[in-house]
C-alpha positions, 0 to 999 in steps of 0.5 A: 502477516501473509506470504504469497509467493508471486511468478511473473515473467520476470522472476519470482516474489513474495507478496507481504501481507499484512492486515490489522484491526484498528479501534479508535477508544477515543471516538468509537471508531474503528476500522481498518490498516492494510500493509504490503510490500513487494518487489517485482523485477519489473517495477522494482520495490513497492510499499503501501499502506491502506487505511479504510475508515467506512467510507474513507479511505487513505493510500499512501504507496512507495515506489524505489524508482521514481518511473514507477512512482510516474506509472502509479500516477498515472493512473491515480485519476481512473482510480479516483473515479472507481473509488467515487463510483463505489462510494469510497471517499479518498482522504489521500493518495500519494505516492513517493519517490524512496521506501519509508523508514522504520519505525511505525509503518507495517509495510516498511517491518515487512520489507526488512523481514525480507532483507 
């Protein structure tokens, strides 16, 4: 796990970070989990996990306030383009209202670190 302080203009946070390895035994395969959580005064608490299988990737975010969820969506089809463009195939992306509940997500261990 990773902490990266973060200074905006209004306030300060910490960027949690954390990146894992995943090795699938029961067909090879392999690839990659990114989780994050921070909480800017602006947007408030947001969580995400990340999975990217090449080339398949999943995003799953969490935003407390439901207008900052809208403000990702928003912009979820300029990131669909870029993504396609790149050759990302985009499995899911999501964003919900709330912040997912322990246990089994990282982003959600790492918000509690915090607490």
């Amino acid at each position: 796990m990773i902490e990266i302080p973060l200074q905006g203009d209004g306030g300060r946070d910490v960027l949690q970070l954390h990146l894992e390895f995943v090795a699938d035994a029961a067909d090879g395969g392999h690839g990659w989990t990114l989780g994050f959580a921070l909480d800017l005064p602006t947007l408030g608490p947001l969580q995400g996990e990340l999975h990217l299988r090449e080339p398949r990737l999943s995003v799953r975010l969490w935003a407390a306030q439901a207008e900052t969820a809208q403000r990702l969506e928003r912009q979820f089809t300029a990131l669909r383009q870029r993504l396609a463009a790149c050759g990302v195939l985009l499995d899911q992306l999501s964003c919900q209202v709330g912040l997912p509940q322990p246990p089994g997500r990282h982003s959600a261990v790492l918000l509690q670190a915090t607490a």
